[in-house]
C-alpha positions in Angstrom: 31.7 -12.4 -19.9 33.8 -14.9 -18.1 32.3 -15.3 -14.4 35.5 -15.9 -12.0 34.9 -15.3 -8.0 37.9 -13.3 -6.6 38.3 -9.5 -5.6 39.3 -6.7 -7.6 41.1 -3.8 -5.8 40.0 -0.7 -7.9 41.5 2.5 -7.5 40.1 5.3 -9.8 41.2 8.4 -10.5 37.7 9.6 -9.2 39.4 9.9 -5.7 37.7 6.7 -4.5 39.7 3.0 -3.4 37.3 0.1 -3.0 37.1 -3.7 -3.0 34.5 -5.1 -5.4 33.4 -8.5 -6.1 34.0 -9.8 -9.5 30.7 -11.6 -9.7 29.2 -8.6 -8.6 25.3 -8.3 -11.5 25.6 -5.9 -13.7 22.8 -3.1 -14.2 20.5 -1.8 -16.9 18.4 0.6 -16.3 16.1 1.7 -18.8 14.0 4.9 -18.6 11.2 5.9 -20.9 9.7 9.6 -20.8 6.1 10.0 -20.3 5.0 6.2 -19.9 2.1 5.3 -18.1 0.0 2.1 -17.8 0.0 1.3 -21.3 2.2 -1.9 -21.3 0.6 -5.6 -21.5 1.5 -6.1 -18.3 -0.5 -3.3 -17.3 -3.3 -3.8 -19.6 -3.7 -0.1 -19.5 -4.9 0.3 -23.0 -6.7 -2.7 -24.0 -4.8 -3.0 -27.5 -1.7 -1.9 -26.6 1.1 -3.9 -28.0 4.3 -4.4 -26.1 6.0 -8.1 -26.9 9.2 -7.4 -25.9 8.4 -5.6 -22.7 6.2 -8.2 -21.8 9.1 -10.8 -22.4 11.1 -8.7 -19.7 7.6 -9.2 -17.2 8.0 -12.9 -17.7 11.4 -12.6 -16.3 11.1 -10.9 -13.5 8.5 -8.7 -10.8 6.2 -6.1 -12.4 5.3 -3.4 -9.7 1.6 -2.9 -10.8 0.9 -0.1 -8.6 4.5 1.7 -8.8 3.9 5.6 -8.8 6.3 8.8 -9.4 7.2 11.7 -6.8 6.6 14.4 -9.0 5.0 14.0 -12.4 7.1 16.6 -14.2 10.0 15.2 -16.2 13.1 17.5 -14.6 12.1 17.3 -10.5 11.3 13.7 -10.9 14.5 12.5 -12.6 16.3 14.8 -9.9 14.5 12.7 -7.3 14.7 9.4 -8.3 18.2 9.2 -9.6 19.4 11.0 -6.1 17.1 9.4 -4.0 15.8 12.5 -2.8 12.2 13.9 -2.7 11.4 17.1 -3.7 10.2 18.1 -0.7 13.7 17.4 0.5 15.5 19.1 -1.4 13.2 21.6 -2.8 13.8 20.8 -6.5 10.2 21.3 -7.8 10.3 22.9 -10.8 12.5 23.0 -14.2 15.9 24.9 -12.5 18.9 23.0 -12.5 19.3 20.0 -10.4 22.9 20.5 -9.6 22.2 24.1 -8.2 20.3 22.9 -5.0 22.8 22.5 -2.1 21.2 19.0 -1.2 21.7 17.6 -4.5 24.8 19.2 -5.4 25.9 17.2 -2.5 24.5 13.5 -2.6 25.5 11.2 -5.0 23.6 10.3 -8.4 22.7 7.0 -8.7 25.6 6.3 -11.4 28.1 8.0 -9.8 27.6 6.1 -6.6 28.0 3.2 -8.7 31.5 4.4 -10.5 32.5 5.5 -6.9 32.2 1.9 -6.0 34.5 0.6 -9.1 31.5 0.4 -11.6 31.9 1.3 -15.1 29.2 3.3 -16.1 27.8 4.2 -19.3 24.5 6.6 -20.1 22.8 7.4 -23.0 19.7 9.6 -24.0 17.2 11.5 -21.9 18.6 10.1 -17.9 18.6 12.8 -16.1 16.9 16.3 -17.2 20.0 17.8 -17.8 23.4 18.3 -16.7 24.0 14.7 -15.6 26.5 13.8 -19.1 29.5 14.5 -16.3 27.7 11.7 -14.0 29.1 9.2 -16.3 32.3 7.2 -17.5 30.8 7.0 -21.1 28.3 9.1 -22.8 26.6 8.7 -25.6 23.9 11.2 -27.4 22.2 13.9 -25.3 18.4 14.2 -25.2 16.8 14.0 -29.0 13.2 15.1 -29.1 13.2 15.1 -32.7 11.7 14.3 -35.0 10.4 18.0 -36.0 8.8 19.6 -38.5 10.6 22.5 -39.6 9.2 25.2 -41.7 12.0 27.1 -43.0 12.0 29.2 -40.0 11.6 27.5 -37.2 9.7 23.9 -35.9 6.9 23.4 -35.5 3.9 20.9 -35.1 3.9 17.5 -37.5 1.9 19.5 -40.8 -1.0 17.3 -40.7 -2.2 18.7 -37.1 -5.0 21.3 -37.6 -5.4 24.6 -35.7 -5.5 25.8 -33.0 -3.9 22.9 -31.4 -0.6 23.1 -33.5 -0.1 26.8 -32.8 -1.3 26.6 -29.3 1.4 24.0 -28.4 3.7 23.9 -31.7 6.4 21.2 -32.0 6.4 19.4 -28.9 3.1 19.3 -27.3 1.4 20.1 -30.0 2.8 17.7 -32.6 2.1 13.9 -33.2 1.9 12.1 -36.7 3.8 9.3 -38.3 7.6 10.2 -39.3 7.1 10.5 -43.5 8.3 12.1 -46.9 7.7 16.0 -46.3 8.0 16.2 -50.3 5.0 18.6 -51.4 4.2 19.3 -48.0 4.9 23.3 -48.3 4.6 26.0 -45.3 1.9 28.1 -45.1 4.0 30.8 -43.0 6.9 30.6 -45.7 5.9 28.8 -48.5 8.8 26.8 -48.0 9.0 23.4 -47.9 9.1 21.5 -44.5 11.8 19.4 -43.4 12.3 17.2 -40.4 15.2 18.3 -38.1 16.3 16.2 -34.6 18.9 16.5 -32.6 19.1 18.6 -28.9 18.4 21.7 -27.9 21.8 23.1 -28.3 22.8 21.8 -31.9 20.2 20.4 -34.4 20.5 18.9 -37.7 18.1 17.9 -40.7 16.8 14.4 -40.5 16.5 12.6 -43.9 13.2 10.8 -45.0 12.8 9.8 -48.2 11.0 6.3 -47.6 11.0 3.8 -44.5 14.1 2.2 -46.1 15.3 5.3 -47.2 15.8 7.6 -43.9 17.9 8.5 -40.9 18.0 6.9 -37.9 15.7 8.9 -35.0 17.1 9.8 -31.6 15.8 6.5 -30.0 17.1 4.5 -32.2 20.2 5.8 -32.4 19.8 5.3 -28.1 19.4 1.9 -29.0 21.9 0.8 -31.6 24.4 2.8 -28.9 23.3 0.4 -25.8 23.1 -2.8 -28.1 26.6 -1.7 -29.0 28.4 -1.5 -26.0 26.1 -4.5 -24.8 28.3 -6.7 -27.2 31.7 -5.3 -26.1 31.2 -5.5 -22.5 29.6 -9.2 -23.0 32.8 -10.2 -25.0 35.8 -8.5 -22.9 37.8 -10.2 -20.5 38.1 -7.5 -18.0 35.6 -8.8 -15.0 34.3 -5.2 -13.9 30.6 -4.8 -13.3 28.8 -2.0 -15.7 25.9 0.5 -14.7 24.4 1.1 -18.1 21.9 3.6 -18.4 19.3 3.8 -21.6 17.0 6.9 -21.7 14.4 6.5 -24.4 12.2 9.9 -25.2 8.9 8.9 -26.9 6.1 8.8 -25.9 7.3 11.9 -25.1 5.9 14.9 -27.9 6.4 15.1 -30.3 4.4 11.9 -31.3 6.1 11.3 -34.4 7.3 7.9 -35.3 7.5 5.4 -38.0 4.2 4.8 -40.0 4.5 1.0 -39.3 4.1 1.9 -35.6 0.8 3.5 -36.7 -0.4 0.7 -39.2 -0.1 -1.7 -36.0 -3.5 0.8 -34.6 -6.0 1.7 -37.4 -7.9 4.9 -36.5 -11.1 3.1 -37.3 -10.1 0.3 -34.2 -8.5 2.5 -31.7 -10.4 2.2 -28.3 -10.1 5.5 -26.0 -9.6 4.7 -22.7 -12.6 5.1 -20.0 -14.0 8.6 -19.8 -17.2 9.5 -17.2 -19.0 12.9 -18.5 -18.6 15.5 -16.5 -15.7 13.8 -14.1 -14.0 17.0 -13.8 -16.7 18.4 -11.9 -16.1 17.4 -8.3 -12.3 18.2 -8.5 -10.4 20.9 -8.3 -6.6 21.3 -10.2 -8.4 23.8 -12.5 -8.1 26.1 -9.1 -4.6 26.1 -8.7 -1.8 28.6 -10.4 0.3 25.2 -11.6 0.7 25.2 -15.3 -1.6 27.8 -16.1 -1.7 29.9 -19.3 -2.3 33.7 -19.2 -6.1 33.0 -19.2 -5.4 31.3 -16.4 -6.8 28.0 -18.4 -4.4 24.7 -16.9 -2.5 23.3 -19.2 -3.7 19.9 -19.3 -7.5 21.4 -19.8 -6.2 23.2 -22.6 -4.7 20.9 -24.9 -7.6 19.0 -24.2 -10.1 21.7 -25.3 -8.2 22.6 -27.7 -7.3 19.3 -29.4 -11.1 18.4 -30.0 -11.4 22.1 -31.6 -9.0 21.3 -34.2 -11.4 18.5 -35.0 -14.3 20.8 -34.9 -15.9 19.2 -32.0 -15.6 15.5 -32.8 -14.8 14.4 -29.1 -14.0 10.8 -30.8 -12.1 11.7 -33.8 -9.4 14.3 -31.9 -8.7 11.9 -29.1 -8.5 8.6 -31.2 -5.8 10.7 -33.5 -3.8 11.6 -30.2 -4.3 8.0 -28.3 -3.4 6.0 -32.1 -0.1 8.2 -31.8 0.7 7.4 -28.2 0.1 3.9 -28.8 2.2 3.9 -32.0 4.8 5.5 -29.7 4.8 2.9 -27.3 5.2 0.5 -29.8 8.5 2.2 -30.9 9.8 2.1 -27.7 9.2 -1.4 -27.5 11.5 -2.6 -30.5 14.3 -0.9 -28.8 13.6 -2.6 -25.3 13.6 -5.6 -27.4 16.6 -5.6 -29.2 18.5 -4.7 -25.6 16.8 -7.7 -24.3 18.3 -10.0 -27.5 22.0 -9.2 -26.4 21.4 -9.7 -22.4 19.3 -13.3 -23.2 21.4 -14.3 -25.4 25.4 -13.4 -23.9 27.1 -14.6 -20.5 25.4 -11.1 -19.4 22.2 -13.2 -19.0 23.0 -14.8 -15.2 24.3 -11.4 -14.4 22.3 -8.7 -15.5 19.7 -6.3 -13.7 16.8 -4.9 -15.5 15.0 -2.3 -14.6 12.0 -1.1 -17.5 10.4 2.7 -16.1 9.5 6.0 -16.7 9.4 9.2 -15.4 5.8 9.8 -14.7 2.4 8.9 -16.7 0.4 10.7 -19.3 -3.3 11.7 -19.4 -4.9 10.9 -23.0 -8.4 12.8 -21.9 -9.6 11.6 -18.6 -11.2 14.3 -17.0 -11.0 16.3 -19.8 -7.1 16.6 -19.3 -4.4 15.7 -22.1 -1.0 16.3 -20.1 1.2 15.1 -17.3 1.5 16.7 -13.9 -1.6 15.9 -12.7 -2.0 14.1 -9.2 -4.5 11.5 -10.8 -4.0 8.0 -11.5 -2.9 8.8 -15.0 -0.1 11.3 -14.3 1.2 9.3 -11.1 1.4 5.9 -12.4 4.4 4.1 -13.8 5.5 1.0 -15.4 7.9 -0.5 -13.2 9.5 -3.9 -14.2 12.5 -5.4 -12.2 14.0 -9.0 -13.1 17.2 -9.7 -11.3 18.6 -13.4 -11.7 18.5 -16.1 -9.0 16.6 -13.0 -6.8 13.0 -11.9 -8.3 10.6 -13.9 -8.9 9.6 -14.5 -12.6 6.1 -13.6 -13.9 4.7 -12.2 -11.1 3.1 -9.0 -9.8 3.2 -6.7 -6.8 0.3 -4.2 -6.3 2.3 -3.2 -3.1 1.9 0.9 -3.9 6.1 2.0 -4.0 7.6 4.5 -5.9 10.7 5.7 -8.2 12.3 7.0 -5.3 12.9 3.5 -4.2 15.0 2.3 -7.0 18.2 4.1 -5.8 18.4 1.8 -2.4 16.9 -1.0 -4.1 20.2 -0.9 -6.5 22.1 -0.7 -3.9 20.7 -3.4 -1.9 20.9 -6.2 -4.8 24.9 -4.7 -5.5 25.6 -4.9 -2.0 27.2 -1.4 -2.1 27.0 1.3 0.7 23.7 3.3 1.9 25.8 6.2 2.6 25.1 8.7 -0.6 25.6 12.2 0.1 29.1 13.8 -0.2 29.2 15.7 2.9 26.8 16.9 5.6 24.9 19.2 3.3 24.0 16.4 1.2 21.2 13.8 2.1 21.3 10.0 2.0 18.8 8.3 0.1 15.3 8.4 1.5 13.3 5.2 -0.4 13.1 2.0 0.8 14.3 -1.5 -0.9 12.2 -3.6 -3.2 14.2 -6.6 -2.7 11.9 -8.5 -0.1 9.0 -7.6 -2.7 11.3 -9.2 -5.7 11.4 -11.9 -3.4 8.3 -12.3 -2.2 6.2 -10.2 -4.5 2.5 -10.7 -2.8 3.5 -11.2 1.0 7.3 -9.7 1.2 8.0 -7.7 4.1 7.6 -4.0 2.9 9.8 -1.6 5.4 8.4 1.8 3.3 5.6 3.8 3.9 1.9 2.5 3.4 1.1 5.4 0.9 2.9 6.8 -2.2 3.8 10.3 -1.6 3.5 12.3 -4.6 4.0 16.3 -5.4 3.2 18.9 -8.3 4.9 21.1 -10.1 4.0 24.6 -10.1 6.7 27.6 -11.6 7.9 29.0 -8.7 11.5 31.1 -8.0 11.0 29.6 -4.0 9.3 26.3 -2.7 7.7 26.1 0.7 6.8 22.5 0.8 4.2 23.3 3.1 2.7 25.4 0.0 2.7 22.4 -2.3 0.4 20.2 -3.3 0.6 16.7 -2.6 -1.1 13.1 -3.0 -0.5 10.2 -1.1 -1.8 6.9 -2.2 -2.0 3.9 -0.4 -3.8 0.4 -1.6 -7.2 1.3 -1.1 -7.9 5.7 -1.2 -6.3 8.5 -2.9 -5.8 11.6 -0.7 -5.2 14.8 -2.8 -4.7 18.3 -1.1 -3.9 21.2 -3.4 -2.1 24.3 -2.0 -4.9 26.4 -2.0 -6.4 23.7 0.7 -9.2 21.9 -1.4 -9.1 18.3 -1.2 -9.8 15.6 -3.2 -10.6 11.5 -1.9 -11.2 8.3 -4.0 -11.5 4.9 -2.9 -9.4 3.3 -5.7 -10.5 -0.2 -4.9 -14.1 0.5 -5.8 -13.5 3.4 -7.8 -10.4 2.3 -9.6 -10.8 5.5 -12.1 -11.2 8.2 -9.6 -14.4 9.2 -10.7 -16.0 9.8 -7.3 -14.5 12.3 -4.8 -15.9 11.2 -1.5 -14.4 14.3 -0.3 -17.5 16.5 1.0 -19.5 13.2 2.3 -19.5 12.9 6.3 -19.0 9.0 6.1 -15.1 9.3 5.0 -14.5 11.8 7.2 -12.1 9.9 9.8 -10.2 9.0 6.7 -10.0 12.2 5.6 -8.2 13.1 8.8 -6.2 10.4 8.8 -4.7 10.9 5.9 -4.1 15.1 6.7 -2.6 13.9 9.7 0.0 11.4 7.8 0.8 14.1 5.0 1.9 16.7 7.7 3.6 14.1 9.1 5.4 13.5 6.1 6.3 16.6 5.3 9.5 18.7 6.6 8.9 22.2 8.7 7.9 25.5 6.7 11.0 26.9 4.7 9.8 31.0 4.5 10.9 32.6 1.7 13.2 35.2 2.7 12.2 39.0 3.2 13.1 40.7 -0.4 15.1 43.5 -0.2 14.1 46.4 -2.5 17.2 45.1 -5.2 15.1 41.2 -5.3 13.2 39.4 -7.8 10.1 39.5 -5.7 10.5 43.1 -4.7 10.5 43.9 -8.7 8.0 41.4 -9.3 5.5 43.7 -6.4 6.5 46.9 -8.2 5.3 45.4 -11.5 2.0 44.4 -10.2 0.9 48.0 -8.6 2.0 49.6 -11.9 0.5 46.5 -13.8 -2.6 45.0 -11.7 -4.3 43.6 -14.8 -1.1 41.0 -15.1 -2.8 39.4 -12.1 -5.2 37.3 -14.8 -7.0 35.2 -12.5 -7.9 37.8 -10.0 -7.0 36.1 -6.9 -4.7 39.4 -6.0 -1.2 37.4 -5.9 1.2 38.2 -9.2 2.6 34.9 -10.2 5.6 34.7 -12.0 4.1 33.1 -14.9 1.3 35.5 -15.0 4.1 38.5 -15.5 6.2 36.8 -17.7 2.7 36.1 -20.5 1.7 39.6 -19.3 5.2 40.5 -20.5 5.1 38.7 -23.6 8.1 36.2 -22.9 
């Protein structure tokens, strides 16, 4: 791409007329789906291969304390590509993003980027949902495929035992290496399985035969889409800047990828990451209502109990099968970062291209006793976060600064010099994160305008949020402050106690901390929002008259009918 310095008047039919600067960089953002520390970089798994992203780290800042806002896949991409916490605009949960008033009215990331004469261009998992109208171009929708299918419907990969697979079925309960389901024969209906991808809406049968013998899967189809449109807009003549994002799905579940990404981990080598016996002890998610099943078990618990079941107690065996397929997962995601990375190094986008490598939120693999996300440990709260921007970040260097995914929106607009003013109209928001730039900069001693602690909230199934009735962390460089809606607390001083095995909560010492830290998360979060008195017609009104005539529903006792409780006790 020809580099000439002049100004380009745009004027799109999107309504908007703005001056733009021909030499303005380029963006790529790059978005993976459940990622947590396990990158080189990182070094959150000790044998966790990742070339290609660590070729991206040599180019640019890796942020090695970066953390999400929510660690739920929906509410977080909400927040981060608006700018917007949750606690802002009350999108918690898994209801549509464009249906709250705030971020109905702020801008998207991308399309404050086309409204300021950027061609953009999305592919794959971006946002949730509902974003494909966000874009100039669009390519596939959201792919969690590969599935196994059984003739009647999917389920988990066939070589996952019981009860895991039937507990969590083909997403969370399925992980395996993509192969030929020839002889592999249903023991529901005696069919044979067959792999099927595609999105929820419209799914299709996915051909394996042998490695060279097979369709493409979801993310690589993501990829060969971005390497595609890489070449074209590194060839044309026309000088306009492009906002490309990529949204890879694994290591999202299903778990299922190519066997060579399994061969590169032999079960008899895999390493489980750091686990202290009994760790679960002194904390207290299990107390909550988020995520729990009608036993009122959490979720995270669940799979975990349940995936060493299906090995018939062997601790070891269960959790090396599930950590080998996240790490083959990983590696899978890695190629495609890699063979973006070959166009941009090696076209006249090179000078003039913004990375950005991240995820949504992080991944448990059985620290205490917990195989999920939204969790407000280390493990669900951490992300990758790699930024190289040419002639502005430094290369091969680290910042353990503790920032978050709501500061990528103003730190994109900061290097593209565009406006800070994002919402549409006064019942939008502007963006609330801060800039990285003077960390990209200056990664160890940059001058950091954003908070000193991470703030980070949990998803719980709600049909009204009261952020005051949420539960929250907030993580700064040297403690973790957790405080749970029901009031009990959690406190680890992550410099000593890097795991978070040791909740200093109940000792007298830390008790000035402990205040200190209450004191900054009220601080930090907006007034009380009362959920409104229900009329005899409203959900909640219904939902009372339900529980007199049904008080078992209420599983766990505690005298309040949750939504979730009535919908098992239901049967939906």
């Amino acid at each position: 791409m020809k580099q000439f310095r002049f100004l380009i008047i745009v004027f799109c039919f999107f309504g908007y007329a703005g001056f733009i600067e021909a030499t303005q960089p380029n963006v790529v953002l790059i978005i993976c789906d459940d990622l947590n520390d396990y990158i080189e970089p990182l070094k959150g798994h000790p044998q966790i291969k990742t070339p290609h992203i660590n070729r991206l780290a040599k180019n640019g800042v890796t942020f090695s304390e970066a953390h999400c806002n929510i660690p739920v896949c929906n509410p977080s991409r909400a927040s981060f590509m608006t700018g917007i916490y949750p606690h802002t605009s009350q999108c918690y949960g898994f209801d549509n993003w464009d249906e709250h008033e705030i971020l109905k009215n702020s801008r998207t990331v991308m399309d404050h980027f086309r409204m300021h004469g950027y061609y953009t261009l999305g592919t794959g998992k971006l946002m949730h949902n509902r974003d494909r109208n966000q874009w100039i171009d669009y390519g596939y929708q959201a792919d969690y495929g590969p599935m196994a299918n059984n003739g009647k419907k999917n389920v988990a990969h066939p070589d996952v035992p019981s009860p895991f697979r039937d507990s969590f079925e083909a997403i969370d309960g399925s992980f395996g290496p993509l192969m030929n389901l020839s002889g592999k024969i249903s023991p529901i209906t005696g069919e044979q399985y067959i792999w099927k991808t595609g999105n929820w809406a419209k799914q299709r049968e996915l051909k394996y035969i042998a490695e060279d013998n097979r369709d493409k899967t979801g993310d690589e189809l993501n990829g060969d889409w971005a390497v595609k449109h890489l070449k074209i807009l590194a060839n044309q003549e026309d000088e306009t800047p492009f906002f490309m994002g990529v949204g890879f799905l694994r290591p999202h579940t299903p778990l299922i990828v190519p066997q060579k990404y399994f061969d590169l981990y032999p079960l008899d080598t895999v390493e489980l990451p750091l686990i202290l016996k009994g760790d679960v002890n002194d904390t207290f998610k299990h107390t909550i209502s988020s995520d729990q099943d009608d036993r009122g078990s959490d979720r995270g618990s669940k799979m975990y109990d349940d995936l060493i079941a299906s090995y018939n107690g062997n601790r070891e065996l269960a959790l090396k099968k599930f950590v080998q397929a996240y790490l083959a997962s990983v590696a899978s995601i890695d190629d495609q970062v890699g063979r973006i990375l070959d166009v941009i190094e090696n076209t006249s986008l090179k000078e003039n291209t913004i990375i950005i490598f991240t995820s949504d939120h992080g991944w448990g693999n059985g620290e205490k006793d917990y195989v999920y996300k939204n969790s407000l440990w280390q493990e669900s709260t951490k992300v990758p976060l790699i930024i190289s921007a040419p002639n502005i970040s430094m290369k091969n260097s680290f910042s353990d600064t503790p920032v978050s995914l709501i500061d990528l929106y103003p730190t994109l607009i900061d290097l593209c010099n565009l406006s800070f003013e994002t919402k549409k109209n006064d019942l939008g928001r502007n963006i609330e994160g801060f800039s990285l730039v003077p960390l990209l900069k200056k990664p160890k001693d940059g001058k950091w305008n954003g908070p000193s602690s991470v703030l980070t909230a949990l998803y719980k199934w709600s049909d009204h949020y009261d952020p005051r009735e949420q539960s929250y962390s907030l993580r700064s460089k040297k403690w973790r402050y957790i405080r749970y809606d029901n009031g009990k607390e959690e406190l680890y001083d992550v410099i000593n106690d890097p795991k978070e095995w040791n909740n200093l909560v109940f000792n007298k010492k830390f008790e000035s901390v402990l205040t200190n830290y209450r004191n900054e998360l009220d601080n930090r979060l907006p007034a009380s929002i009362p959920r409104p008195a229900p009329s005899k017609e409203s959900a909640e009104a219904w939902k009372d008259s339900y529980f007199k005539k049904f008080p078992k529903a209420d599983v766990n006792g505690d005298g309040i009918l949750t939504w979730y409780e009535l919908k098992q006790h239901k049967g939906d």
